[in-house]
N, C-alpha and C positions, 0 to 999 in steps of 0.2 A: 276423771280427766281434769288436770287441772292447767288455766289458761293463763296466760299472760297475753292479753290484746296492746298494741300499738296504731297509732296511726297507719302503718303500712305490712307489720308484721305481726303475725301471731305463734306465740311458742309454747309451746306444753309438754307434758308425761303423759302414756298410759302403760296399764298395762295389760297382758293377752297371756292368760294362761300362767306358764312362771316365768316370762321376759319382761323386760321392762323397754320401754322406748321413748325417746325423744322424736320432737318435729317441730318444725318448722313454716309456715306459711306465711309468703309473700302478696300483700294483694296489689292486684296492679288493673290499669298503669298508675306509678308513682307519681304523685303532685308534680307539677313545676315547678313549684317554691318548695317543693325539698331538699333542705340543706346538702339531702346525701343522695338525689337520684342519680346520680353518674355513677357515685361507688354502690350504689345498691345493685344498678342494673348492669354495673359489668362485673357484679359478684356471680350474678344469677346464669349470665351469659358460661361464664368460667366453669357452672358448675355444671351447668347441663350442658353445655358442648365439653367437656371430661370424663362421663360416663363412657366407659370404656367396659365393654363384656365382649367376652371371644374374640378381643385381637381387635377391635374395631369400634367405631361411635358408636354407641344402643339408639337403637333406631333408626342410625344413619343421621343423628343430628350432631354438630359439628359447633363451633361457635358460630361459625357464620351465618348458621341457618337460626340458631338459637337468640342472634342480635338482630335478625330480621324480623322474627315473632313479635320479640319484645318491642323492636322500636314500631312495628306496624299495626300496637294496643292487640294482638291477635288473644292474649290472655286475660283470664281475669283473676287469676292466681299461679302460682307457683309453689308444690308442697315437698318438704323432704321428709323422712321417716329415717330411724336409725339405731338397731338393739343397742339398749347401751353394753351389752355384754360380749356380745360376737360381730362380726367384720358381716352385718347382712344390711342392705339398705333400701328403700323404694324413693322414686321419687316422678313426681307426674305434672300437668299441671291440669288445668283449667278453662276451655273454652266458653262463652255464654253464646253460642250462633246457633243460626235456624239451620242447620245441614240435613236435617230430613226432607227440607224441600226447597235448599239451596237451587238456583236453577232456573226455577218451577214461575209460573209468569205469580205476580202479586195476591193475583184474586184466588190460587190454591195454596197461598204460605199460610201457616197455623202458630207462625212466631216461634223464637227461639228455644232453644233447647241449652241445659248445661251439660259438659260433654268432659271424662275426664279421656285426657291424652296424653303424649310422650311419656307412657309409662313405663319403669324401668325398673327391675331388681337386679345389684349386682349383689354378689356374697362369694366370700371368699372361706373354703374350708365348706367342711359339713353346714348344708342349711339348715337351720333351726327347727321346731316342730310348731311354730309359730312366724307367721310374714308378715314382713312387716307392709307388705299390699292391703294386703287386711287394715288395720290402722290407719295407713292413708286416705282408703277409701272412707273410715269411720270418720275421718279429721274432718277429708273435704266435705264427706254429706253436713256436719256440722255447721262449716262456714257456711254452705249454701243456705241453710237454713236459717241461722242467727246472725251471718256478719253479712251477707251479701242480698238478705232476705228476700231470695226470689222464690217466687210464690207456684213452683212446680210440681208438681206430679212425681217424677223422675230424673234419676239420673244418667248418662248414657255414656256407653265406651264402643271404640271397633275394635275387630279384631281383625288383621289382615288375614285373607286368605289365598296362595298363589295357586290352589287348584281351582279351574274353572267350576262355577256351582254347577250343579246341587252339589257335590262333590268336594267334601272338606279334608285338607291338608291334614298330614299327621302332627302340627306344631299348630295350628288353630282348634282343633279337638282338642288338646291338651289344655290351652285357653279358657277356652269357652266350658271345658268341664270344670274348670278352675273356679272361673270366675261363679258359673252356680252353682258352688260353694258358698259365694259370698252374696246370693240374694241376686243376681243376673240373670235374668232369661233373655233367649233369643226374639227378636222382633221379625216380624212377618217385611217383608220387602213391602207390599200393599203399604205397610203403618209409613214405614222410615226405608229408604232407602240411598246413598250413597254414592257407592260407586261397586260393581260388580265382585272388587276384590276383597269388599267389606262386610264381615259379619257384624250387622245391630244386634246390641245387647243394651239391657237399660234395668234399672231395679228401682221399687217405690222408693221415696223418701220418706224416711221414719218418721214423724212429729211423734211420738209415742212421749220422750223427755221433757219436751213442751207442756204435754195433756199432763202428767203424770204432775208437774213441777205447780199449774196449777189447779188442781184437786187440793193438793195437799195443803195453798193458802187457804181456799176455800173451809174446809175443814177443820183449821186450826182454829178458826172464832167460830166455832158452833158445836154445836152435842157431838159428844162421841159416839164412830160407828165402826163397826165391823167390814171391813174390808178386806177383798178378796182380791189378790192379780194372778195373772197367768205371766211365767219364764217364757 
């Protein structure tokens, strides 16, 4: 992965298999005395209220709804993803709130959670054999870790669901088989719960790159050793 950090944005390559991808992240809210928070923030408005899949806003988010998030701090980032090679793209953002016990009177909150949301892939033509979901999800766990360094356990998505529980939809099955793929499992109502039409999902947070990055200072002023890692 290679980064380019800014004051408010961060931009990088990876790549997944034999795609290569670009992305983007926003962090926010942007400063006050940023020269460019009006044109940054109604780049950002522009671009998630134009997501457009099947005729309609992805998600039902709109500009207007998307100028409300932004100007109401509801984010704590904003990420894009985008093959450089085929027309496939993801893009989500970033909540930092307590929703698992939003609600709930003080003395049973357990403090916030980071929560990714308005997530979206549009792709135009045959999709890839690589998503670029995938990679955003790798992007942001990154940010949370190194640029916004909060000090979590996990990370967490929903997934709507419009059949009454237990009872899951044929488009959130697809979801949620999806996403554990990508290291998700489902959360017990008891842990996290929402709102009726929402399935918790949430996946550890890797420090694996961290441990890994310092071993290997460690090592490098001292006796050579034989080491062994597990893929």
């Amino acid at each position: 992965m290679n980064v380019t950090p800014t004051k408010t944005k961060i931009t990088g390559e990876m790549s997944l298999g034999n795609h290569h991808f670009t992305y983007e992240v926003y962090l926010l809210p942007i400063p006050d005395n940023h020269p460019e928070k009006q044109n940054i923030e109604q780049d950002l408005v522009r671009r998630l209220g134009s997501r457009i899949k099947n005729g309609s806003a992805c998600l039902g988010m709109d500009e207007t709804v998307a100028r409300n998030n932004i100007t109401n701090n509801l984010y704590a980032a904003v990420g894009f993803v985008k093959n450089k090679n085929h027309d496939d793209a993801a893009s989500a953002t970033l909540q930092h709130f307590d929703w698992c016990t939003n609600g709930k009177p003080d003395a049973e909150k357990r403090g916030k959670q980071i929560w990714i949301c308005d997530l979206c892939r549009i792709t135009n033509g045959i999709k890839p054999d690589q998503s670029p979901v995938k990679v955003l999800f790798s992007v942001f766990e990154k940010v949370v870790i190194e640029t916004l360094r909060l000090k979590l356990k996990h990370i967490h998505l929903m997934v709507k669901n419009e059949t009454p529980m237990p009872a899951i939809s044929k488009e959130a099955s697809i979801l949620v088989n999806i996403y554990k793929k990508y290291g998700f499992s489902v959360v017990a109502p008891s842990e996290c719960h929402v709102k009726d039409i929402y399935i918790i999902m949430r996946k550890p947070i890797s420090f694996r790159s961290k441990r890994k990055h310092k071993t290997k200072r460690k090592i490098a002023g001292g006796k050579k050793r034989t080491i062994r890692t597990r893929a």
